[in-house]
N, C-alpha and C positions, 0 to 999 in steps of 0.2 A: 470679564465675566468667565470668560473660559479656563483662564488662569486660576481663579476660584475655585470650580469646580475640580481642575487638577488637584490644587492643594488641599483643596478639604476629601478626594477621592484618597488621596497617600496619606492624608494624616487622621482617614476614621476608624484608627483600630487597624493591630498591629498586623490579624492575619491578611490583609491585604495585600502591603507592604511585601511580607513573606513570601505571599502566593505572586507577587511581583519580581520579587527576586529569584526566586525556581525557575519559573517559564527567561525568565531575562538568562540566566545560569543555561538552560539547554538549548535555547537560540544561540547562544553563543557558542555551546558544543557543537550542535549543527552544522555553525557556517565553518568551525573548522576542521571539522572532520566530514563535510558535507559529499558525499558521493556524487561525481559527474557523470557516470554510466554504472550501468545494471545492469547481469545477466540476469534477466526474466522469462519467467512462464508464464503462461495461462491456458486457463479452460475458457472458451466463450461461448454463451451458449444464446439463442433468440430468444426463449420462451424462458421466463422465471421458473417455472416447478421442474424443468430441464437442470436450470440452474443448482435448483434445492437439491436434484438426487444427485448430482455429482458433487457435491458440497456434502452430499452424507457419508459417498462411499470414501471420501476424502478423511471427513474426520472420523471416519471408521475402520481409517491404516490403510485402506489401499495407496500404493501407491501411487501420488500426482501423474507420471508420466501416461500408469496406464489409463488412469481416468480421465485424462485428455486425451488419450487416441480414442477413447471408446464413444466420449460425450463432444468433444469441441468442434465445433464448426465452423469454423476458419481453416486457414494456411497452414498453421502451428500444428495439426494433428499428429505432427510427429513426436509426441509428448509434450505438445503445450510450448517448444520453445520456441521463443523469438527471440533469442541471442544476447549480445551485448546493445543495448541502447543507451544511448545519453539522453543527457538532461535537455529538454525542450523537443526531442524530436516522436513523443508519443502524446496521443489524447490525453488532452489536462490534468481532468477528473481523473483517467489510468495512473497518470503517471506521479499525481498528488499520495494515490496510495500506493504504488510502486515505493516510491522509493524512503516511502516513512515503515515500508515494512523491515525488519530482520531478515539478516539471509539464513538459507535454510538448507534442507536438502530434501528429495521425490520422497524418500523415504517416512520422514518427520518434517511435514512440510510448517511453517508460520504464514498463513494465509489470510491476505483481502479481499474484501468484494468491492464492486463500483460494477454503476449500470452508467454504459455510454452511450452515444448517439448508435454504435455498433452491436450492442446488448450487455448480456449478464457477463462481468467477467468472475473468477476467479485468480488469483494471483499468489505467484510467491516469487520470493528473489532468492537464487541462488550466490551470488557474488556481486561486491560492489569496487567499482575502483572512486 
């Protein structure tokens, strides 16, 4: 039964198949080019509308660093960094959009969000190894 299902899910038409082979094509880019640590920033912020106005001045060219010493509240106020981390040693959810982001720089940052058990974050990666 299940095997049916398979074979009749790959063989209903051909964009499936396609949209099969994309995602199967950049898992595979992933695992070999897959980064084991990341130099990471963030802004963390407790309260969501905290969150929203440092995400404004963010995509409104300020740069990341200052907007983390001005808004974060954590440790990191020293513009947001938390240095080099590897893979498995930050929160899930964090580290799920950590490391599917682009690196970037404070200047022209490429930035995620995720809310953790910790609160709002903000993210960008500077460097990957």
């Amino acid at each position: 039964m299940g095997k049916d299902k398979k074979a009749s899910g790959s063989g209903s038409g051909s964009k499936g198949g396609k949209d099969a082979g994309k995602d199967a094509a950049k898992d595979a880019g992933k695992a070999s080019k897959g980064a084991q640590s990341i130099n990471v920033r963030h802004i963390l912020c407790e309260k969501h509308g905290k969150k929203e106005e440092a995400l404004a001045k963010v995509r409104d060219g300020t740069d990341f660093g200052a907007v983390a010493r001005e808004y974060s509240e954590d440790k990191a106020r020293t513009g947001g960094s938390l240095g080099w981390k590897q893979k498995g040693t930050l929160d899930p959810e964090f580290e799920k959009v950590a490391f599917a982001l682009e690196t970037s720089s404070t200047s022209s940052p490429k930035i995620g969000e995720v809310k953790t058990q910790f609160g709002y974050h903000i993210i960008m990666v500077e460097g990957k190894k």
